[in-house]
C-alpha positions as CSV (number, residue, x, y, z in Angstrom):
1,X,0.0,0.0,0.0
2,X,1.0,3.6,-0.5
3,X,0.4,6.5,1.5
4,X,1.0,9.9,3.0
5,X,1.5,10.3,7.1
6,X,1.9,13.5,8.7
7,X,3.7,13.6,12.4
8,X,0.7,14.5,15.6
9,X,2.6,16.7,17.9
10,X,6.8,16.5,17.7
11,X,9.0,16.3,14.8
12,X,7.0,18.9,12.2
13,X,10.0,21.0,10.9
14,X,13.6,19.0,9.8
15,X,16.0,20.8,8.2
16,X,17.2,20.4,4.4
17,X,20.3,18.9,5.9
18,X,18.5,16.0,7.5
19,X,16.2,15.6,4.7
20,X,19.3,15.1,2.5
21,X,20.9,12.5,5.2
22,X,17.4,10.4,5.3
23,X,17.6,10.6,1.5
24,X,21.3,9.5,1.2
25,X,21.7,6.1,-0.5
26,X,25.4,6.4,-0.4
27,X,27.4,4.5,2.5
28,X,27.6,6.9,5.6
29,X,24.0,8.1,4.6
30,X,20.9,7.4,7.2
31,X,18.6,6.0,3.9
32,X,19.2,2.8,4.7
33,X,18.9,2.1,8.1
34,X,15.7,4.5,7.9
35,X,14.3,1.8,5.3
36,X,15.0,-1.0,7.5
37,X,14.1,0.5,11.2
38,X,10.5,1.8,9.4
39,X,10.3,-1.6,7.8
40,X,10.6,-3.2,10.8
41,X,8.0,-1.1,12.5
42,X,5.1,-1.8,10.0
43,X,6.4,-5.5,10.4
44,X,6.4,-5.8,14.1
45,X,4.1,-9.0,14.5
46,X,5.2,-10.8,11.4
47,X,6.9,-13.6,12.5
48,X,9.7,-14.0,9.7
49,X,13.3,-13.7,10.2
50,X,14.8,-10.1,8.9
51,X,16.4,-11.1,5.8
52,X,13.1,-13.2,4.6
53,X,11.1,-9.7,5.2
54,X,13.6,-7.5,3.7
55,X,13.3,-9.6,1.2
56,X,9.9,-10.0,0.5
57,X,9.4,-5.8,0.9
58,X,12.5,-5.0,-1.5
59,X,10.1,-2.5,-3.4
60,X,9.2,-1.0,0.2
61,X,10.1,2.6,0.0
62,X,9.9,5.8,2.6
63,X,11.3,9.5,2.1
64,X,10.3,13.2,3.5
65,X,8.3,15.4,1.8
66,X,8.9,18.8,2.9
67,X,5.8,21.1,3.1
68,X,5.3,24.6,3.9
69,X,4.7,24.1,7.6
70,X,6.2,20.8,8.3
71,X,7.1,17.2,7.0
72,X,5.3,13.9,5.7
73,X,6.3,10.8,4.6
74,X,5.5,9.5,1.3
75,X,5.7,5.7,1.8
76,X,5.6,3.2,-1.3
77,X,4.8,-0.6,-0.9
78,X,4.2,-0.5,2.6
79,X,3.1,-4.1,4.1
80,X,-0.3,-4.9,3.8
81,X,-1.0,-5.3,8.2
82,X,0.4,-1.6,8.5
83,X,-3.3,-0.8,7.5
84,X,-7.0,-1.0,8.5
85,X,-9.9,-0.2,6.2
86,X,-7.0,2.2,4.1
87,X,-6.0,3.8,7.0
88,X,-2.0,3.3,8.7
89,X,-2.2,2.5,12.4
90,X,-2.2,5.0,14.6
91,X,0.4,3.5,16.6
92,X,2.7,2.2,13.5
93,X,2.3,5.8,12.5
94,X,3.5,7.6,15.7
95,X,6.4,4.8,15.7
96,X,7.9,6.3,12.6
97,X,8.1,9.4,12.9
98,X,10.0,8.4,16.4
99,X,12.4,6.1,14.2
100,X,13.0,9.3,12.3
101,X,13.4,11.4,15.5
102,X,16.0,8.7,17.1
103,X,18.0,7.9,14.2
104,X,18.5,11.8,13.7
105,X,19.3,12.4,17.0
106,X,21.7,9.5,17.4
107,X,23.5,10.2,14.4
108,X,23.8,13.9,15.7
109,X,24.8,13.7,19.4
110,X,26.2,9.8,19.8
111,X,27.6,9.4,16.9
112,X,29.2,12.3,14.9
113,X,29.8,14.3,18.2
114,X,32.2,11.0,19.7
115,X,30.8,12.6,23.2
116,X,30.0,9.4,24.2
117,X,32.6,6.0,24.5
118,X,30.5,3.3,22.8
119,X,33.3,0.4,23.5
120,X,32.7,1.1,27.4
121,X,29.5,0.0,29.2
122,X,29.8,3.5,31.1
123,X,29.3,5.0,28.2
124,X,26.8,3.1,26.4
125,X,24.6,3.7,29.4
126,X,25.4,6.9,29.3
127,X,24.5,7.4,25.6
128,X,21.4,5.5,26.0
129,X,20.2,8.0,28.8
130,X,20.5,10.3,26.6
131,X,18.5,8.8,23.9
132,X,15.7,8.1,26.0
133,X,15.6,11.5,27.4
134,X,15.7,13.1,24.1
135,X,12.7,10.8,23.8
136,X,11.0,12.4,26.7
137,X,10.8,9.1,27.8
138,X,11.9,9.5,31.1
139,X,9.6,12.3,33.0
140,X,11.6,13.6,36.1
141,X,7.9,14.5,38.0
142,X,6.0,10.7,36.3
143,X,6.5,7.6,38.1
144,X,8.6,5.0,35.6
145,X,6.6,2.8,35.1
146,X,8.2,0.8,31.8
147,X,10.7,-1.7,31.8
148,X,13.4,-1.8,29.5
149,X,14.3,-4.4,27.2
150,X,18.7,-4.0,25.7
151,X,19.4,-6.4,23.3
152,X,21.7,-6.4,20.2
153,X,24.8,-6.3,22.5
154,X,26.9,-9.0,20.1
155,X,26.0,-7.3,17.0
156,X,29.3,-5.8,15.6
């Protein structure tokens, strides 16, 4: 399926400098992962191994459109289950525009700025505080009530 999803709340404005890293295909470029991480949203009950859904979604396509007073996604070939009655999910919907939000924020702060020491659990933990606060996931005045999950810890 194809559509058009516009961000509720956060993440209305990027610049043309992020638009141009989400839309670079070259190695070093964000397109990529942004593919796959937005894939793997709309595919999050399927219960096929990654390279079997990258696989069978290989004409699955996202980019930002830029508008006069914000951002959308166009999506092309999006799984079928990201959809009821024509409409995306609510929830699938929110989830990508925070993809977006993280992996710009990541590749901003973590990565590019080398402020944090990813080889050292100190400052993985650190780094991921900082991604969840960016987030707003964790609410200084709101009791936590969420329990996190880590994982991907062997992955080169």
């Amino acid at each position: 399926m194809d559509a058009r999803i516009a961000p509720e709340g956060s993440l209305e404005i990027l610049s043309r400098e992020e638009v141009g890293r989400l839309s670079d295909h070259h190695e070093g470029g964000l397109y990529e992962l942004w593919r796959k991480c937005s894939l793997a949203v709309m595919k999050t009950d399927a219960d096929d191994d990654t390279l079997q859904i990258l696989a069978r979604n290989s004409a699955f396509d996202i980019s930002v459109v830029q508008q006069d007073r914000g951002v959308a996604l166009d999506i092309r070939n999006a799984p079928d289950n990201a959809f009821v009655n024509g409409r995306m999910i609510r929830g699938i919907r929110e989830q990508l525009f925070a993809v977006l939000r993280d992996l710009l924020y990541v590749d901003d702060e973590v990565l590019s700025r080398s402020r944090f020491n990813l080889v050292d659990s100190r400052g993985i933990t650190d780094a991921v505080f900082h991604i969840l606060r960016n987030a707003r996931t964790l609410q200084a005045d709101a009791d936590p009530r969420m329990v996190v999950c880590w994982g991907g810890h062997s992955i080169g």
